[in-house]
N, C-alpha and C positions, 0 to 999 in steps of 0.2 A: 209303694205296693209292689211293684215289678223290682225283681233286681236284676243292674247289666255285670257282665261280665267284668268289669270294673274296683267292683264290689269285694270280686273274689281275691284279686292281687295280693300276693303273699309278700310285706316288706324283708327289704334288704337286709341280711343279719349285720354282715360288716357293717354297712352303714349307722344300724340302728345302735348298734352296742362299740365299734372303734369309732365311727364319724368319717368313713372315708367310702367311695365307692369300691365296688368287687369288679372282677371283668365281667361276670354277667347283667349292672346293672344296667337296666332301659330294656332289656331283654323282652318281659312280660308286657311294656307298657308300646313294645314297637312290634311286638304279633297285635296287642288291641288295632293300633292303627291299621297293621294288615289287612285283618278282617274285615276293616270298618270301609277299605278299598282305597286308605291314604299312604300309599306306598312313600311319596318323597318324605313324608314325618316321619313314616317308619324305620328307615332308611336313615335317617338325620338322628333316628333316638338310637337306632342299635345298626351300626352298617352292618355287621356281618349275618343278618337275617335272611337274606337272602342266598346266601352261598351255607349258612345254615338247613334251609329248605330244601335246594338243589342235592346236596348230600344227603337227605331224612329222606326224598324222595327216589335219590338213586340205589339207597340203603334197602328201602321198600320194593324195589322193582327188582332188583338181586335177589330178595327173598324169594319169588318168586318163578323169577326166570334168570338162572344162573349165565352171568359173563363169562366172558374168557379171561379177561384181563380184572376182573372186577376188585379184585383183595389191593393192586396198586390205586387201581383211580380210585378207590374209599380213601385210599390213607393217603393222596395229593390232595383231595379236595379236605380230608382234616387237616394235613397240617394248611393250606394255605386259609380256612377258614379259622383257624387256630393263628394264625398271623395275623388276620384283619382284625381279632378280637385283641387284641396285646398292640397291633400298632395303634388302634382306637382306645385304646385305654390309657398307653401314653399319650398322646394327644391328650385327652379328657383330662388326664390330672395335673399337663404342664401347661393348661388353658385356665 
């Protein structure tokens, strides 16, 4: 009767249709764990969720109260969150 958010998870295309993971997958299924307050799963399903966040929320806080410096630290904190995604992905596919 009730449906969780669970429910809603939209499958992997690459996966579904090459048979291989993308760099976003585990993505959707490690915010579930966030929400749900399991951060180390979350964490172990997508590491870079969390440096994903810290940038969504530094992105958000700029909008509204403009930095000084703010156009670099966006683009440190993408590429280094853009690195944890690609060093966890190799990992992921040579495991």
């Amino acid at each position: 009767m009730f449906l969780s958010i669970e429910d809603y998870m939209l499958p992997c295309f690459s996966k579904t249709f090459f048979g291989f993971d993308c760099l976003g997958c585990g993505l959707q299924r490690s915010f579930v764990f966030l929400i749900h307050g399991e951060f180390w799963s979350a964490f172990k399903m997508y590491p870079a969720i969390f440096t994903m966040l810290i940038l969504a929320v530094f992105i958000l806080i700029n909008f509204f109260k403009k930095f000084k410096q703010s156009n670099k630290i966006i683009t440190r904190l993408a590429y280094f969150n853009l690195s944890i995604i690609i060093i966890n992905y190799l990992i992921k596919i040579n495991l």
